[in-house]
N, C-alpha and C positions, 0 to 999 in steps of 0.2 A: 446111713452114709452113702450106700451107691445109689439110691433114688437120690440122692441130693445130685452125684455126679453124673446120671442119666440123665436129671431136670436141668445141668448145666450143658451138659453136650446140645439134647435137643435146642435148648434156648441159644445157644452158641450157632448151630448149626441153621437155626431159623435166621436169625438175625442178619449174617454171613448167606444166605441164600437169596439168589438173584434173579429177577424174571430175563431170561435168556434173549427175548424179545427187546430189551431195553438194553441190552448191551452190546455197543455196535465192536464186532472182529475189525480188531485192525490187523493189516496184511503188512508184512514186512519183508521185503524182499532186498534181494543180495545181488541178481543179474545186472552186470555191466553188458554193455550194448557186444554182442556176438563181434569177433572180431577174427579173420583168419590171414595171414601171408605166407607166400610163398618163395622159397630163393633157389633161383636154379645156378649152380656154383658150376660156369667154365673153365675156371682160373681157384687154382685152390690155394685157397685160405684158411689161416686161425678163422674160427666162428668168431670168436670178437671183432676181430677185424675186418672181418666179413660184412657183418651186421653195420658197424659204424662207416663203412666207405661209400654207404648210399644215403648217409646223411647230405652230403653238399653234389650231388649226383649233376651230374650237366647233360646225360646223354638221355633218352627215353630208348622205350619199347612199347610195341604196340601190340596192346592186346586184343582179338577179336574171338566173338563168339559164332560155330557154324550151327545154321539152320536152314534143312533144307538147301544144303550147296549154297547159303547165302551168307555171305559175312559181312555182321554189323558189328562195330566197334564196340569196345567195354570200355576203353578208358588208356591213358598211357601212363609207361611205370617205370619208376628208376631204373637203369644200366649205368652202371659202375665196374670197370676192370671186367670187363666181359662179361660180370654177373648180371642178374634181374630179380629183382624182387616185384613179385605183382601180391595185391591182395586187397579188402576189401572190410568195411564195418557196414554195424544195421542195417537198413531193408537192402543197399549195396551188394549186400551177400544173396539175396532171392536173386540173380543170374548168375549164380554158382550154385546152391543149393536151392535143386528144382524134385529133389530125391530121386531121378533118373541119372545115365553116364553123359553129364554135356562134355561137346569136343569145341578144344579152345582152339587157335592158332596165337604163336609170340610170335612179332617179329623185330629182330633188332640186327645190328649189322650184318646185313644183308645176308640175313638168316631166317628161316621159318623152325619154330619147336611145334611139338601139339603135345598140349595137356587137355586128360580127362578126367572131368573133378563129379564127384559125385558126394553128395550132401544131404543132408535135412535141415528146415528153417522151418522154426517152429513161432508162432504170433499168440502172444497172452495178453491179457487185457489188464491184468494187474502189477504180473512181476517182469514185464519186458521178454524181450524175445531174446530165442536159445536157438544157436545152430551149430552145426557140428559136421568135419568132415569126415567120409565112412569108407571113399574110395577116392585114389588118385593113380594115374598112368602119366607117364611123358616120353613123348614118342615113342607109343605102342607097348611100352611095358612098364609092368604094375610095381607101384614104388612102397615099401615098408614103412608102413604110417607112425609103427612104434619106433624105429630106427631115425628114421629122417625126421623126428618131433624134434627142438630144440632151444624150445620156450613154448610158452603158453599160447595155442593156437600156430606158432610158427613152425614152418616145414621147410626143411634146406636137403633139395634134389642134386645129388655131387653127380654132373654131368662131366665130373674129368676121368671116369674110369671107363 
């Protein structure tokens, strides 16, 4: 009786046995495209209402990146009720996450902020790219990345204290 259930395992086992070469790995992946923003709150608000008043936004800000004492534009960003939301998805994020301190300049009513965002962005060939930020400052001092998180990727900087 157990050489019978050996001779069925083996046989079970052979059968069920597959040249590893002939079976192609599929790769299944979960990354949605890296996505990070930013809101710098002048005018304080509920977070809800925060969030939803730069849906119909009418005013911008303007973002720029410094290099070498030279500033080239990033792009312009909702102002709302004195707030700004700037941020950024996919390769977008490689002039923010360069994994060194880049120094930004905001400028909106007839205002200059600086933010210094530090990051990694990382390029897969399979499961899409993953970036993350690791440091941030605005104007000159360093902002609490666990404290100021407020959704997923979002970061709300309270400039009213």
């Amino acid at each position: 009786m157990k050489k019978e259930i050996l001779y069925l395992t083996l046989l079970f086992l052979f059968i069920n046995c597959q040249n590893k070469d002939s079976v192609k790995e599929e790769i299944i992946c979960m990354n949605t495209p890296p996505v990070m923003s930013i809101i710098i709150m002048n005018n304080e608000m509920e977070t809800n209402k925060l969030v939803r008043s730069f849906y119909n936004a009418k005013q911008t800000a303007v973002l720029y990146k410094l290099e070498n004492d030279k500033k080239s534009e990033i792009g312009k960003f909702s102002f709302a009720n004195n707030n700004v939301m700037i941020g950024g998805a996919g390769e977008g994020l490689k002039s923010f996450f360069t994994k060194n301190l880049e120094t930004f300049c905001l400028e909106y009513d007839n205002k200059t902020d600086t933010l210094q965002i530090k990051g990694n962005y990382y390029k897969t060939e399979n499961c899409g790219d993953t970036a993350y930020l690791t440091e941030l400052h605005f104007n000159h001092k360093k902002v609490d990345l666990r404290n100021s998180l407020i959704g997923d990727n979002i970061y709300k900087i309270d400039n009213t204290k």
